[in-house]
N, C-alpha and C positions, 0 to 999 in steps of 0.2 A: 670035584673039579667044577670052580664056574661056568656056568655055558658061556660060550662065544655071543661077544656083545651083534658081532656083524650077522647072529640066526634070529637077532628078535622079528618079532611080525610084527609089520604098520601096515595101518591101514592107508591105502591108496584112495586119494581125493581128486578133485579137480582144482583148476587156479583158484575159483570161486568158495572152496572148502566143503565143496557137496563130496559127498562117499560116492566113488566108483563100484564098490562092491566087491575089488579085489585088494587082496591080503599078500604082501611079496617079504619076503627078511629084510635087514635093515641092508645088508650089502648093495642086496639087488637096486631096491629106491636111492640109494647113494650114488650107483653107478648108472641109471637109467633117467634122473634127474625128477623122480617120481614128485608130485605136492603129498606134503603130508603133515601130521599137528605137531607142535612142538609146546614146551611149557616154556618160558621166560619168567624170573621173579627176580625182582632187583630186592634190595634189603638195603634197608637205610636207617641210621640211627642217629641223635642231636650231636652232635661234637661239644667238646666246651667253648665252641665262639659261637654255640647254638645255630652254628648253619648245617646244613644236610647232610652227613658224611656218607659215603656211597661205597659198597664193598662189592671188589672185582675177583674172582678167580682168573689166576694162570693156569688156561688147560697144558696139561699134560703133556707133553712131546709125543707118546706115541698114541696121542688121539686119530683120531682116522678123517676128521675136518678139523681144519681150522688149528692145527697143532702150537704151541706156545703162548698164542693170542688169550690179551688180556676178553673176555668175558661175562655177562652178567655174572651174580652170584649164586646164580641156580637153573641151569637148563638143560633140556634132558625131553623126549620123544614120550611121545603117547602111542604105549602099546597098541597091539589090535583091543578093541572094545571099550580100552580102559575108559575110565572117568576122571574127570578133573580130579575128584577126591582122592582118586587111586593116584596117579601122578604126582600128586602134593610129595609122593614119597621120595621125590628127588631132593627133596630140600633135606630130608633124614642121611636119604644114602652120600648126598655127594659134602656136605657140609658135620653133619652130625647134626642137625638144627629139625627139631621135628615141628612142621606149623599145620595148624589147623584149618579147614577151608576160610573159618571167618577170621583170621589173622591175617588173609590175603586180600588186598584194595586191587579189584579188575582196573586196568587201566587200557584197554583196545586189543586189537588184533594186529598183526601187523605179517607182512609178506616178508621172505626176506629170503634171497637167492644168493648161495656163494659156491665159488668152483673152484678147485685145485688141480691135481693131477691124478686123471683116472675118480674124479667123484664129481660129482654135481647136487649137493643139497638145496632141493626147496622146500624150506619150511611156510604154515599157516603158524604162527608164534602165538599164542594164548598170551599178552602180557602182565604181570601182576607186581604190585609193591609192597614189602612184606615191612613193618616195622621194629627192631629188634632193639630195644633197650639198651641193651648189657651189651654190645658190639661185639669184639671177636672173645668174649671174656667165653662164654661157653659152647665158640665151634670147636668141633672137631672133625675137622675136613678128610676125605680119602686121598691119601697121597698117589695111591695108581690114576685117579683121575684128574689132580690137580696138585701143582707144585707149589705154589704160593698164593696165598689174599693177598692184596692189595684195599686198602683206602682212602678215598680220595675226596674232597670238597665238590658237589654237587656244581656251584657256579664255575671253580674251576674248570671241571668237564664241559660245561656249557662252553668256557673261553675257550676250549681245547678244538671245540668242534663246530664254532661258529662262522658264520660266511664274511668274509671281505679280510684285510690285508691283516686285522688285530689281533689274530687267532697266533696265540706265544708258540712256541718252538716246542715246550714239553710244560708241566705243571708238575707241581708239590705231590709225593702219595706218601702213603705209609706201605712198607710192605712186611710180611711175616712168611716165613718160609714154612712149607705143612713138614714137619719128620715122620717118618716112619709109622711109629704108633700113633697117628692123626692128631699130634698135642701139635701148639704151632710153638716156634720157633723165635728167639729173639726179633722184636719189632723194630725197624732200622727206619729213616727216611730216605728216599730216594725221590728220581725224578722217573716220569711216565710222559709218552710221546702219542700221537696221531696213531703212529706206526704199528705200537705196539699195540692196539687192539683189534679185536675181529673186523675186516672193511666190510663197509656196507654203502650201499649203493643210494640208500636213504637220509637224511639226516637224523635217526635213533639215535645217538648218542648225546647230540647237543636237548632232544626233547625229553628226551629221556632223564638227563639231568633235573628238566625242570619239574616235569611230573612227578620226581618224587619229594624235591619241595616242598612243592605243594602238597602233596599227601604228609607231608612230616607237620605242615601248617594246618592240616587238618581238613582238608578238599577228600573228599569222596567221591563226587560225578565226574570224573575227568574220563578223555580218549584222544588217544594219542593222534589222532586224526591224520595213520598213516593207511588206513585200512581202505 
């Protein structure tokens, strides 16, 4: 039997990402609103109009934050102790996509606080942007974690999430449904909203968009200068 995702150990931090020293399960930090590390890693690849395409996971419905909401394409807690390196293993487990530490462009840190009912996640988010050629030709996603990818145009996102009156209704994606045995599913076009993704109190998602742009353009020193 898989152990229960709500007994992992995180390490407990401060606002600032200093280590406290205490070690609590992932329930307890969930429900006590503890700071703790997170990984983020967006995956972007050329499209044929050669602009950014940007690939989203739909978590899960019976996720424990954040349920349905569209999502980077790889994110996932840093056990107690673990390392960057060791975590990388989220991008194997939740995608089928195995990346290497130097396959990953750092792009900042970022805080990122969300509530629901009966949980309070504060993440310290490790940001990274991973570059994947061959787009969803060799994921192979976990369906208990994630219902569908989604793809979408990088500038899009940015109109989706920018400030003043311009910002359209919903934008272009592509979406593919994950089946069963993690192959995906006929790739359909739809449309994606504001709505439908994780809220954030920041504006990551319109910066977001741009930094991986840029990293598809070839930019290395970038920070998302949400930190």
């Amino acid at each position: 039997m898989e152990p229960d995702p709500r007994d992992e150990l995180f390490d407990v931090l401060t606002a600032t990402g200093a280590p406290t020293g205490q070690v609590k399960p992932r329930a307890a930090v969930h429900r006590d609103g503890d700071w703790h590390r997170s990984f983020h890693c967006w995956v972007v690849w050329p499209g044929p109009d050669g602009d950014a395409h940007v690939l989203f996971q739909r978590r899960s419905p019976t996720k424990d934050t954040v349920p349905n909401c569209l999502d980077v394409a790889v994110g996932g807690h840093f056990r107690s102790g673990e390392t960057l390196a060791e975590v990388v293993r989220e991008a194997e487990e939740e995608l089928g996509l195995p990346l290497a530490l130097d396959e990953l462009v750092p792009v900042g840190r970022r805080r990122a606080v969300g509530r629901g009912p009966g949980w309070l996640d504060c993440e310290i988010q490790e940001v990274f942007v991973a570059l994947v050629p061959d787009g969803l030709t060799r994921l192979r996603p976990a369906p208990d974690e994630i219902t569908a990818l989604y793809v979408v145009r990088a500038a899009d996102l940015d109109r989706l999430f920018a400030d003043g009156a311009e910002r359209p209704p919903a934008i272009p994606a592509l979406r593919a449904p994950v089946l069963p045995d993690r192959r995906l599913g006929p790739v359909t076009p739809t449309v994606v909203g504001a709505a439908d993704f994780v809220p954030v109190t920041d504006r990551y998602w319109a910066i977001g968009a741009r930094a991986v742009a840029r990293v598809l353009a070839g930019a290395r020193d970038l920070d998302l200068g949400l930190w």
